[in-house]
PDB file of N, CA, C and O in Angstrom:
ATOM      1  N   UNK A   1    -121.784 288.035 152.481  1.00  0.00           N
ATOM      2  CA  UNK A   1    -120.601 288.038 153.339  1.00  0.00           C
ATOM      3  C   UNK A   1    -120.418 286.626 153.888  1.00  0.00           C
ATOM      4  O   UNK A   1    -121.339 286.011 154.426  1.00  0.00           O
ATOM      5  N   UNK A   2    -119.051 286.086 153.710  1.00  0.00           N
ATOM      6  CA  UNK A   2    -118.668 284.578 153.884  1.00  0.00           C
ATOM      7  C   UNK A   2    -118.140 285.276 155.455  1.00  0.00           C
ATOM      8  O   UNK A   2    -117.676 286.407 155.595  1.00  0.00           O
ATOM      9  N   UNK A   3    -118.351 284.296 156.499  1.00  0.00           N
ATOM     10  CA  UNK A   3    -117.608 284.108 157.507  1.00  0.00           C
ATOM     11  C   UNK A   3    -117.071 283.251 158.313  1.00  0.00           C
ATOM     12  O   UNK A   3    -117.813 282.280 158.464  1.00  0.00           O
ATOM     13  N   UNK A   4    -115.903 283.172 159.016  1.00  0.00           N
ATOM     14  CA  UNK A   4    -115.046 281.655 159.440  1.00  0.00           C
ATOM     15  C   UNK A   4    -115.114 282.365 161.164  1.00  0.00           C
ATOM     16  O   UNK A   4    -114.889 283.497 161.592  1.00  0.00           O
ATOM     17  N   UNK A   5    -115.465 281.295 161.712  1.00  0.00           N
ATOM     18  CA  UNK A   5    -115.410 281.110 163.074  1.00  0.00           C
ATOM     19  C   UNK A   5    -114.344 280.180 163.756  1.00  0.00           C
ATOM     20  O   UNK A   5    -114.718 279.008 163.709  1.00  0.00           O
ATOM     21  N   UNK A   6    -113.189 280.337 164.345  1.00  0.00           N
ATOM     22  CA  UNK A   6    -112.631 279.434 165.161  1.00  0.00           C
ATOM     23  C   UNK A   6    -112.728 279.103 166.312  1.00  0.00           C
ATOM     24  O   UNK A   6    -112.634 280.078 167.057  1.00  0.00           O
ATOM     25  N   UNK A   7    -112.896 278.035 166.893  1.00  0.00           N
ATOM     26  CA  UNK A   7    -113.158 278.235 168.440  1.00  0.00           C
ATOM     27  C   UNK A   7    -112.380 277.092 168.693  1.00  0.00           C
ATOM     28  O   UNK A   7    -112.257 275.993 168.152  1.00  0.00           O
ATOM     29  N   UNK A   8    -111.717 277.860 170.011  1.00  0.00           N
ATOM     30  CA  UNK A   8    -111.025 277.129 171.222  1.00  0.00           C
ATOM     31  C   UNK A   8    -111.392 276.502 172.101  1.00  0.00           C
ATOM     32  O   UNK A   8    -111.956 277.456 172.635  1.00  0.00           O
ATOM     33  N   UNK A   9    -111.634 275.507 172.928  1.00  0.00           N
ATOM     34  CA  UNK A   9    -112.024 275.821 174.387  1.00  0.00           C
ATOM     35  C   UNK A   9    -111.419 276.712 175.566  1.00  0.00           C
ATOM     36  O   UNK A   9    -111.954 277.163 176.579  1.00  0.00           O
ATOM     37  N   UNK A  10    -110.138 276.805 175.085  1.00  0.00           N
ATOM     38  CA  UNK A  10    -109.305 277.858 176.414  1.00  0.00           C
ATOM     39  C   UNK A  10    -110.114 279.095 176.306  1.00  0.00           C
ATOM     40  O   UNK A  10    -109.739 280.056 176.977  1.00  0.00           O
ATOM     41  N   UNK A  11    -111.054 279.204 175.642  1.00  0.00           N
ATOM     42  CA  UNK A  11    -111.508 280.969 175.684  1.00  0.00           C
ATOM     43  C   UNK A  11    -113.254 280.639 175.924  1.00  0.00           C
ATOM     44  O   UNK A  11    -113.971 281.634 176.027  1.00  0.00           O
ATOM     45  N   UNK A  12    -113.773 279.549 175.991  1.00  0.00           N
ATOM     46  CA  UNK A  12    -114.953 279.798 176.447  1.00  0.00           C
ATOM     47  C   UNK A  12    -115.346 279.887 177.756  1.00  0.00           C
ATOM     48  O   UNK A  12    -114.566 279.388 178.568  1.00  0.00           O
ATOM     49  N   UNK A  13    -116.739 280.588 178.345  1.00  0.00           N
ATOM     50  CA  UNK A  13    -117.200 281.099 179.296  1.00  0.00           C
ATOM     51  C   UNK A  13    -117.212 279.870 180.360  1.00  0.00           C
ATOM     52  O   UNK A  13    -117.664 278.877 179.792  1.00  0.00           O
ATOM     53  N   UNK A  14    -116.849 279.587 181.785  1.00  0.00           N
ATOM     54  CA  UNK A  14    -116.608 279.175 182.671  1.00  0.00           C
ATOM     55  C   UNK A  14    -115.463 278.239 182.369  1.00  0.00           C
ATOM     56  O   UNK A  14    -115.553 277.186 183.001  1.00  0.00           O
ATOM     57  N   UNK A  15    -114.445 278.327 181.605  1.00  0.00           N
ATOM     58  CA  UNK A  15    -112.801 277.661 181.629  1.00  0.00           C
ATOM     59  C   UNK A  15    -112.330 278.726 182.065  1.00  0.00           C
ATOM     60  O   UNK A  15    -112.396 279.800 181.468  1.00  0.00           O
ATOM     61  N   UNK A  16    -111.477 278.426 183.828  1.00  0.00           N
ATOM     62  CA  UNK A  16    -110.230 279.456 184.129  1.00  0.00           C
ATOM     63  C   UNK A  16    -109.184 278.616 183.821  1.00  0.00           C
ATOM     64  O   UNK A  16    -108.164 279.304 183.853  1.00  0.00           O
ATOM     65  N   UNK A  17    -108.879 277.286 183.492  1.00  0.00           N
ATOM     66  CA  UNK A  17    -107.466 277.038 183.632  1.00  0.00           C
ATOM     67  C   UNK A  17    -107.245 275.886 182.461  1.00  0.00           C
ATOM     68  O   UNK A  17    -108.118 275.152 181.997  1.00  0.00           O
ATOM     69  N   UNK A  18    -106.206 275.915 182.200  1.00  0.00           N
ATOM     70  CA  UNK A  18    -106.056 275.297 180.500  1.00  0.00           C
ATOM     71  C   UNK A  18    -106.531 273.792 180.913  1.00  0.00           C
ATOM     72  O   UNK A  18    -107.413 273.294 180.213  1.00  0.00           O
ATOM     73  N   UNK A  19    -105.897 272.874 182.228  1.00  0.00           N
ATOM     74  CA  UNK A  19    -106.151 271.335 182.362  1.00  0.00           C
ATOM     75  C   UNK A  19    -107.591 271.277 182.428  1.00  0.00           C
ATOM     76  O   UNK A  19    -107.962 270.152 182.091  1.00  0.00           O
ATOM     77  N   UNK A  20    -108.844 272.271 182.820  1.00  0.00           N
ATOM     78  CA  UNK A  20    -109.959 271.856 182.602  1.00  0.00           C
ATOM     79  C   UNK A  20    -110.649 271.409 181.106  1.00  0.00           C
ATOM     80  O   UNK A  20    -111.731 270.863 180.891  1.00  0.00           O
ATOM     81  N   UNK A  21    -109.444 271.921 180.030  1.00  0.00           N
ATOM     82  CA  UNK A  21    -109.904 271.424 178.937  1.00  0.00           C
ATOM     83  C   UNK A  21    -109.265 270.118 178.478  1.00  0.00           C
ATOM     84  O   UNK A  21    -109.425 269.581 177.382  1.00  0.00           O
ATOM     85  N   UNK A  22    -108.489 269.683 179.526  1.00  0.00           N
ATOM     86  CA  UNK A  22    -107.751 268.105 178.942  1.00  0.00           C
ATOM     87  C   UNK A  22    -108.636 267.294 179.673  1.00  0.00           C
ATOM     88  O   UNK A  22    -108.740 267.346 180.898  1.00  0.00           O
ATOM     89  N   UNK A  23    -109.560 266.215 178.613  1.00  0.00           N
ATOM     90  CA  UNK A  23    -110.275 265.557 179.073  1.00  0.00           C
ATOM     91  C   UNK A  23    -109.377 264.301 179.456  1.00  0.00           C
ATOM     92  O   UNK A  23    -110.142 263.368 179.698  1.00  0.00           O
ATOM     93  N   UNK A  24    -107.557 263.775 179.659  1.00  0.00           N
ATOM     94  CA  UNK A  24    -106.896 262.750 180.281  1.00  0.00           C
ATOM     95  C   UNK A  24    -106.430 263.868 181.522  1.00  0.00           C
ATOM     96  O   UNK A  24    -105.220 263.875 181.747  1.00  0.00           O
ATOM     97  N   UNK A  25    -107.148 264.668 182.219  1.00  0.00           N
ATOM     98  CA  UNK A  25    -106.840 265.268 183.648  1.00  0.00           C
ATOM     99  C   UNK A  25    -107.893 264.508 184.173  1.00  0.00           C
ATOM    100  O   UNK A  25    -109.016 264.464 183.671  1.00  0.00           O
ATOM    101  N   UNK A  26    -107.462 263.782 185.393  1.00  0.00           N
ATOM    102  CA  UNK A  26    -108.497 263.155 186.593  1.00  0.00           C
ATOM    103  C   UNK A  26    -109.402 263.881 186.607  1.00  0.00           C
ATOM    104  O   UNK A  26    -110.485 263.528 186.139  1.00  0.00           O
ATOM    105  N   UNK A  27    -109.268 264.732 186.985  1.00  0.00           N
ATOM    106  CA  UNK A  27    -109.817 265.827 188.394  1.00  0.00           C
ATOM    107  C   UNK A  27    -110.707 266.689 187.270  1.00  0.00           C
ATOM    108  O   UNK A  27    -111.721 267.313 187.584  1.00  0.00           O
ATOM    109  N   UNK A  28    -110.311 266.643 186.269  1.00  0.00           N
ATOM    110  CA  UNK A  28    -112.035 267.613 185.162  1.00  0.00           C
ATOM    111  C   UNK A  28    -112.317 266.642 184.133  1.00  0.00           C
ATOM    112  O   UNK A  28    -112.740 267.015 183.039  1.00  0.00           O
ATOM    113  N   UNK A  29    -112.168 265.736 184.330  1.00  0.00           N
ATOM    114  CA  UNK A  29    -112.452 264.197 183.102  1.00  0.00           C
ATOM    115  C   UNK A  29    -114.236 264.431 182.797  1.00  0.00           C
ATOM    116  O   UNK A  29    -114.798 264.657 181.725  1.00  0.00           O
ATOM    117  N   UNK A  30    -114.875 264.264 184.304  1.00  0.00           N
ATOM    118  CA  UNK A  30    -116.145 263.979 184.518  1.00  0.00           C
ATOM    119  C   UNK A  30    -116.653 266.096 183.445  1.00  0.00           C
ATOM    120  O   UNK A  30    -117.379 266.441 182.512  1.00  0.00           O
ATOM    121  N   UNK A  31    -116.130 266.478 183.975  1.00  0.00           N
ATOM    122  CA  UNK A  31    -116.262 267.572 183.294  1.00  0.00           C
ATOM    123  C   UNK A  31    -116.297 268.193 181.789  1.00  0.00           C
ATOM    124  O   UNK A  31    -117.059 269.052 181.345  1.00  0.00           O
ATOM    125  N   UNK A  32    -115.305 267.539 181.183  1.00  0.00           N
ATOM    126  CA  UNK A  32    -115.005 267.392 179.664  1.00  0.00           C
ATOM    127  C   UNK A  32    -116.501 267.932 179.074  1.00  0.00           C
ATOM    128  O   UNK A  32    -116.806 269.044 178.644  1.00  0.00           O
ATOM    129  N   UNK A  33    -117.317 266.690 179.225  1.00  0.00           N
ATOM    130  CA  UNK A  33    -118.640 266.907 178.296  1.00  0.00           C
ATOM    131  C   UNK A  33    -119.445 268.311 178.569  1.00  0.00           C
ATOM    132  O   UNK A  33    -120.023 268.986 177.717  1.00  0.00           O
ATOM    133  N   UNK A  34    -119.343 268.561 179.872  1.00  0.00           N
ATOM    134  CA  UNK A  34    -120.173 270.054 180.303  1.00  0.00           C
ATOM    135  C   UNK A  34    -119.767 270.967 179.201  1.00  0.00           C
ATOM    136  O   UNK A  34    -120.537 271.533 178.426  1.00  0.00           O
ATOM    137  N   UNK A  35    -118.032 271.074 179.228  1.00  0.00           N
ATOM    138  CA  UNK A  35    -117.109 272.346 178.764  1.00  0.00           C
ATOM    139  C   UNK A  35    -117.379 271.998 176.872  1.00  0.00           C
ATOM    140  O   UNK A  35    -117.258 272.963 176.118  1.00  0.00           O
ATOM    141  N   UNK A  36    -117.676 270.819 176.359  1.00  0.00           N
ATOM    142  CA  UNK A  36    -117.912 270.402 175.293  1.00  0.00           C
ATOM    143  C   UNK A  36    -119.215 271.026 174.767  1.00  0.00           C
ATOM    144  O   UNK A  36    -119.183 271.418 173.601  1.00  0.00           O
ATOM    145  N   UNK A  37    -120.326 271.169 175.442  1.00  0.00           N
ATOM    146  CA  UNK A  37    -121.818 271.900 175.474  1.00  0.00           C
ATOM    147  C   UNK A  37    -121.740 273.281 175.549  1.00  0.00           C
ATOM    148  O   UNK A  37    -122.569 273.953 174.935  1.00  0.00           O
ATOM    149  N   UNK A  38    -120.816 273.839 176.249  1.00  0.00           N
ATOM    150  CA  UNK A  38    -120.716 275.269 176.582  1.00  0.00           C
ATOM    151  C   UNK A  38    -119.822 276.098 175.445  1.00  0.00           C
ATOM    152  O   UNK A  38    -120.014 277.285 175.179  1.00  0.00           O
ATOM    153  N   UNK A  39    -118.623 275.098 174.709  1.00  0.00           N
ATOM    154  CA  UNK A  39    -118.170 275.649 173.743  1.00  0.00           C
ATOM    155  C   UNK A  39    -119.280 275.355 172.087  1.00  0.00           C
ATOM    156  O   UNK A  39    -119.461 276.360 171.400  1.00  0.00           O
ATOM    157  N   UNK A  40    -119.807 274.245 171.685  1.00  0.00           N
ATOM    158  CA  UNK A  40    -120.671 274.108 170.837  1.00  0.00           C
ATOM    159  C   UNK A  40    -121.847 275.276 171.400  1.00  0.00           C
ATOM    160  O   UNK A  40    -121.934 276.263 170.669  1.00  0.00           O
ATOM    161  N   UNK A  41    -122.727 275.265 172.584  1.00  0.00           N
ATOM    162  CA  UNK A  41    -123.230 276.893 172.525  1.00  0.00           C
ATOM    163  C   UNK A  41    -123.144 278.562 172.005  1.00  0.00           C
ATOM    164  O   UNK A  41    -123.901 279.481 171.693  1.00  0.00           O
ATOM    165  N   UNK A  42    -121.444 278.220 172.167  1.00  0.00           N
ATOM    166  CA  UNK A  42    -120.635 279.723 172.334  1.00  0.00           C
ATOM    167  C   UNK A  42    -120.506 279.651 170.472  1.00  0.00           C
ATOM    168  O   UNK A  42    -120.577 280.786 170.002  1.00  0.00           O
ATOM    169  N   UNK A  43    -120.412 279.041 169.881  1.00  0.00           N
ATOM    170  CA  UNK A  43    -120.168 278.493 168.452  1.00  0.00           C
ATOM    171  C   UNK A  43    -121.538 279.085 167.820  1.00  0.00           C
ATOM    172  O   UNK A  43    -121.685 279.987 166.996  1.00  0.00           O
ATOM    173  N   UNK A  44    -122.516 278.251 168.501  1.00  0.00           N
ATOM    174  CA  UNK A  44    -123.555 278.596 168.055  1.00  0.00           C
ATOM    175  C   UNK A  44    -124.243 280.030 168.190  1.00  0.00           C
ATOM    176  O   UNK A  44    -125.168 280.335 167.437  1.00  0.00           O
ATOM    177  N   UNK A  45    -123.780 280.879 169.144  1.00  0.00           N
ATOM    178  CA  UNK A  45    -124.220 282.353 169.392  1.00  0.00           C
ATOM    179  C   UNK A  45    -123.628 283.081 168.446  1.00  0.00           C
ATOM    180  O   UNK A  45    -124.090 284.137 168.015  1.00  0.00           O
ATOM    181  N   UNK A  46    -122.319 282.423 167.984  1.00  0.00           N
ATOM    182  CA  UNK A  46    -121.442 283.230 167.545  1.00  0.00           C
ATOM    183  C   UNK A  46    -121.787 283.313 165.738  1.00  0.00           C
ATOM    184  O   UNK A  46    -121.413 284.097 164.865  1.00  0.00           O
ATOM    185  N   UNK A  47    -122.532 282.290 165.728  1.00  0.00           N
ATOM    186  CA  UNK A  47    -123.065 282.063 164.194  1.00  0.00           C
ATOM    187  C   UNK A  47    -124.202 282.632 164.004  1.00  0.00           C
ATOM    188  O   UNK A  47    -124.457 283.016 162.862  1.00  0.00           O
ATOM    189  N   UNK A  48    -125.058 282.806 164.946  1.00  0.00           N
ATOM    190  CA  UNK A  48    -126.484 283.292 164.610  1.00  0.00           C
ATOM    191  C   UNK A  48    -126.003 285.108 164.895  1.00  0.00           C
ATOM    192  O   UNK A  48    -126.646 285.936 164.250  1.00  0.00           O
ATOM    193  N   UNK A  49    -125.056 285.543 165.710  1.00  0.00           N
ATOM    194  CA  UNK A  49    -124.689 286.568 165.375  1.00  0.00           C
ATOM    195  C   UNK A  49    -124.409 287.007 164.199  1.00  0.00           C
ATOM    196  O   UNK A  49    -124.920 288.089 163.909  1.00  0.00           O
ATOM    197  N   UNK A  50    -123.497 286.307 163.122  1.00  0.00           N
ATOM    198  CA  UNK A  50    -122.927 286.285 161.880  1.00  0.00           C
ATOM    199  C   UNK A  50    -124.128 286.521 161.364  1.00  0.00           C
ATOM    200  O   UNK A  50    -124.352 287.670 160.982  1.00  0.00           O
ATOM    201  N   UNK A  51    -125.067 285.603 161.246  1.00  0.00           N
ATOM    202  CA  UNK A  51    -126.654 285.427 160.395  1.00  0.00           C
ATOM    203  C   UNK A  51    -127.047 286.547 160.590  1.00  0.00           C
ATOM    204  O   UNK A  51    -127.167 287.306 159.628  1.00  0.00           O
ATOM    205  N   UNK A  52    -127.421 287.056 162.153  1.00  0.00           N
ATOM    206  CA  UNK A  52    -127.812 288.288 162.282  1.00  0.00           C
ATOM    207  C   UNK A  52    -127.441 289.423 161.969  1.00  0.00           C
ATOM    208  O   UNK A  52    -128.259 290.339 161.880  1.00  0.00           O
ATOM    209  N   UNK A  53    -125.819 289.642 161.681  1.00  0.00           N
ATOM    210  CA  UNK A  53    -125.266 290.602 160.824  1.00  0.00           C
ATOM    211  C   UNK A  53    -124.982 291.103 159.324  1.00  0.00           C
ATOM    212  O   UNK A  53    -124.512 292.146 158.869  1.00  0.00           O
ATOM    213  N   UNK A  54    -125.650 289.471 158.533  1.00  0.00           N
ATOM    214  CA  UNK A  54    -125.581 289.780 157.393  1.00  0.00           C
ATOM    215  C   UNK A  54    -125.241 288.435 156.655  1.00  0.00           C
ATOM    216  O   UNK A  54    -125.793 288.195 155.581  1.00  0.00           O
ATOM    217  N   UNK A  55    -124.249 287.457 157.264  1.00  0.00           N
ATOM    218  CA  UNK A  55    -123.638 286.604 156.685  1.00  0.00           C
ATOM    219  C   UNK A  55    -124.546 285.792 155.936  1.00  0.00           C
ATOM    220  O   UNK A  55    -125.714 285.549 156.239  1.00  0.00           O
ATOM    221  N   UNK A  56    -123.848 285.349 154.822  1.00  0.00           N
ATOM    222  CA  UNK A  56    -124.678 284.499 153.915  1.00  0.00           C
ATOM    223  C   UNK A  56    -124.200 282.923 154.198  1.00  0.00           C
ATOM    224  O   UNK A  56    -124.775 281.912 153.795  1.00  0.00           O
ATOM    225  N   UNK A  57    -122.946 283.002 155.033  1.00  0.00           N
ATOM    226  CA  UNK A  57    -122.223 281.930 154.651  1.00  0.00           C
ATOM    227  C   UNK A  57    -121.519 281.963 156.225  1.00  0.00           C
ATOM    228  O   UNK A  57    -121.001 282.969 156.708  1.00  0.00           O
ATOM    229  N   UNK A  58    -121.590 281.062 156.687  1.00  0.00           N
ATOM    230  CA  UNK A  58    -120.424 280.383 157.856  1.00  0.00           C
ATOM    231  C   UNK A  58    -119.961 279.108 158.152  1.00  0.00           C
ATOM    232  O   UNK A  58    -120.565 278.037 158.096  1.00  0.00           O
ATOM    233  N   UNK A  59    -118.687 279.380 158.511  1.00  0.00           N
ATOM    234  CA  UNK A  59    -118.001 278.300 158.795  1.00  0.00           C
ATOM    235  C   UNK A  59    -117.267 278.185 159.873  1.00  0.00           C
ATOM    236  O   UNK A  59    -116.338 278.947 160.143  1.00  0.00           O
ATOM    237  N   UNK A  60    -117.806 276.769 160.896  1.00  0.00           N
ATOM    238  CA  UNK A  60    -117.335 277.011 161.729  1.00  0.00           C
ATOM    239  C   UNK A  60    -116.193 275.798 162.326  1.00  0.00           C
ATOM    240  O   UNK A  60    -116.487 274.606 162.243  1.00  0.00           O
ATOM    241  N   UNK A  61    -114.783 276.285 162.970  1.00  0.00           N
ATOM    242  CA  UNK A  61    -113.637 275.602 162.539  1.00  0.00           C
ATOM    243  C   UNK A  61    -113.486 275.160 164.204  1.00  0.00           C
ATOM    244  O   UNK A  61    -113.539 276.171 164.904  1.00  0.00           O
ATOM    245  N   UNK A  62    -113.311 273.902 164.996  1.00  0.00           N
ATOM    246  CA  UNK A  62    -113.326 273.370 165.879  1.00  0.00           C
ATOM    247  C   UNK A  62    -111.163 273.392 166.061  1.00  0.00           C
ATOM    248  O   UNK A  62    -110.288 272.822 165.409  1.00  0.00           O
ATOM    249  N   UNK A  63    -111.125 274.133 166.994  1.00  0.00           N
ATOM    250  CA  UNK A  63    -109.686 274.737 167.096  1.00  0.00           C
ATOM    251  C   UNK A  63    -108.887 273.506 168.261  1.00  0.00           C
ATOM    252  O   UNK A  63    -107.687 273.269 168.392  1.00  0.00           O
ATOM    253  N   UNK A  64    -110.072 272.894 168.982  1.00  0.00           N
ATOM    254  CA  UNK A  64    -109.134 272.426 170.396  1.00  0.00           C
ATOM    255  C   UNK A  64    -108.433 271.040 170.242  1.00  0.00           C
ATOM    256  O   UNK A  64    -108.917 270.305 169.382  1.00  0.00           O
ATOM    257  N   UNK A  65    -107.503 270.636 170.858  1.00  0.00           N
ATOM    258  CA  UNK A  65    -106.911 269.623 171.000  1.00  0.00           C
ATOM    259  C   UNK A  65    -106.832 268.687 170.057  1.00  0.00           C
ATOM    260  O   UNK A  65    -105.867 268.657 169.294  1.00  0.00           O
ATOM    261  N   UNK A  66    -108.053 267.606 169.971  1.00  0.00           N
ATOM    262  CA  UNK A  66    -107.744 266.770 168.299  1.00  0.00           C
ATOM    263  C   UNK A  66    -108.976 267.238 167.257  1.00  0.00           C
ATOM    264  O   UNK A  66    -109.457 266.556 166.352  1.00  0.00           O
ATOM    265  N   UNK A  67    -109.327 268.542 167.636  1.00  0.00           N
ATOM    266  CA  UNK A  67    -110.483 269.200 167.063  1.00  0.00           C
ATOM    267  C   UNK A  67    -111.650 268.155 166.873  1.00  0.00           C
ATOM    268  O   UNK A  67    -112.247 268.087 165.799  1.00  0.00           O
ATOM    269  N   UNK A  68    -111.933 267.412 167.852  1.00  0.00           N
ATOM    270  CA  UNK A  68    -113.613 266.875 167.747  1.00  0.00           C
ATOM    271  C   UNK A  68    -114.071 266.851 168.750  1.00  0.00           C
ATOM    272  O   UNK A  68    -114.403 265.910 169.470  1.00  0.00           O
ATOM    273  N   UNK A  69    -114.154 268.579 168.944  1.00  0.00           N
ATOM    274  CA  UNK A  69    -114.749 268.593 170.841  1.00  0.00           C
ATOM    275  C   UNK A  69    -116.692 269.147 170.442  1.00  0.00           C
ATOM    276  O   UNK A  69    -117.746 268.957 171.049  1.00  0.00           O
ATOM    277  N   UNK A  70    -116.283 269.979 168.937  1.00  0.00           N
ATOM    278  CA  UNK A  70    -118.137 270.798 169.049  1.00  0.00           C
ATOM    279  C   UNK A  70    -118.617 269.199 168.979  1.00  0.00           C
ATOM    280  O   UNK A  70    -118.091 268.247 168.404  1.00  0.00           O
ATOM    281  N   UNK A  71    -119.651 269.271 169.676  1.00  0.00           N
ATOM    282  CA  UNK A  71    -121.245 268.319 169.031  1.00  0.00           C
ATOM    283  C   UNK A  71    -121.844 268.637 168.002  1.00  0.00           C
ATOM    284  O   UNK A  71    -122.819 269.387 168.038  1.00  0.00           O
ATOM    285  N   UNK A  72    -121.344 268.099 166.840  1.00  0.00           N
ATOM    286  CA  UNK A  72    -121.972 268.388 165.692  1.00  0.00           C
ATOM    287  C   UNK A  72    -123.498 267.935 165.592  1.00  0.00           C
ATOM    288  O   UNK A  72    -124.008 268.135 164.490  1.00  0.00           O
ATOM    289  N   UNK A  73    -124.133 267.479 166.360  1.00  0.00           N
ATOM    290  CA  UNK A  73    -125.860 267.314 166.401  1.00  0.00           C
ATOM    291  C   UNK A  73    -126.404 268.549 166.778  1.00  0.00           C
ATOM    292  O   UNK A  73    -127.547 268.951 166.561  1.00  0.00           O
ATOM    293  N   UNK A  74    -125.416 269.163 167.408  1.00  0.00           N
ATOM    294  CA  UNK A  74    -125.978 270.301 168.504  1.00  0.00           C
ATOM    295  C   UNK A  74    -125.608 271.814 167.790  1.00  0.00           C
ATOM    296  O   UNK A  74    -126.046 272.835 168.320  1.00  0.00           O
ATOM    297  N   UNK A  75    -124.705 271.893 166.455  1.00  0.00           N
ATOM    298  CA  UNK A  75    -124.615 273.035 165.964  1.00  0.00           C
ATOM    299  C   UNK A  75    -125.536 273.310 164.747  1.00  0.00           C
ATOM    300  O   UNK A  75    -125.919 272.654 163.779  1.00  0.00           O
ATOM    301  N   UNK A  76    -125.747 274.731 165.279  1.00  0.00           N
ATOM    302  CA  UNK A  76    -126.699 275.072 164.002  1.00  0.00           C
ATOM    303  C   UNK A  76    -126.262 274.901 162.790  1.00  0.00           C
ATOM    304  O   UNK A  76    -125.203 274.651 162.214  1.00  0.00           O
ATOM    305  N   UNK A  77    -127.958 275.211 162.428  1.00  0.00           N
ATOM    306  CA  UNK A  77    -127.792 274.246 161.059  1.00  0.00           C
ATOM    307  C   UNK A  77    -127.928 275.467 160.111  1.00  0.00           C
ATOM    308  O   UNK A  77    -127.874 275.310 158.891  1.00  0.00           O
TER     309      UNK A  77
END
């Protein structure tokens, strides 16, 4: 079983409001990198779930803004 993962940041765990994901907002700039760790995490649960369900195969598709928010050092391998 092949599987595709997309991820947003507007939908990961501690974002309530869309400007916390614009890293040119003042006021969550310093923040950016936290919400950057927490979505490459959420990526990564979401893949070892896949593994754990069967998948032979995943792919995972970085959805936000100019799409180079996951840390690719930091996603499983």
């Amino acid at each position: 079983m092949r599987v595709y993962i997309s991820v947003d940041m507007e939908g990961i765990a501690g974002v309530v409001h869309e400007s916390q994901t614009d890293p040119t907002t003042p006021a969550f700039a310093a923040e950016y990198g936290r919400f950057r760790r927490l979505m490459t995490a959420e990526a990564n649960a979401a893949v070892e779930g896949a593994l754990a369900a069967g998948a032979t195969r995943v792919l995972v598709n970085d959805s936000h803004w100019h799409m180079r928010n996951l840390l690719a050092e930091e996603l499983h391998q």
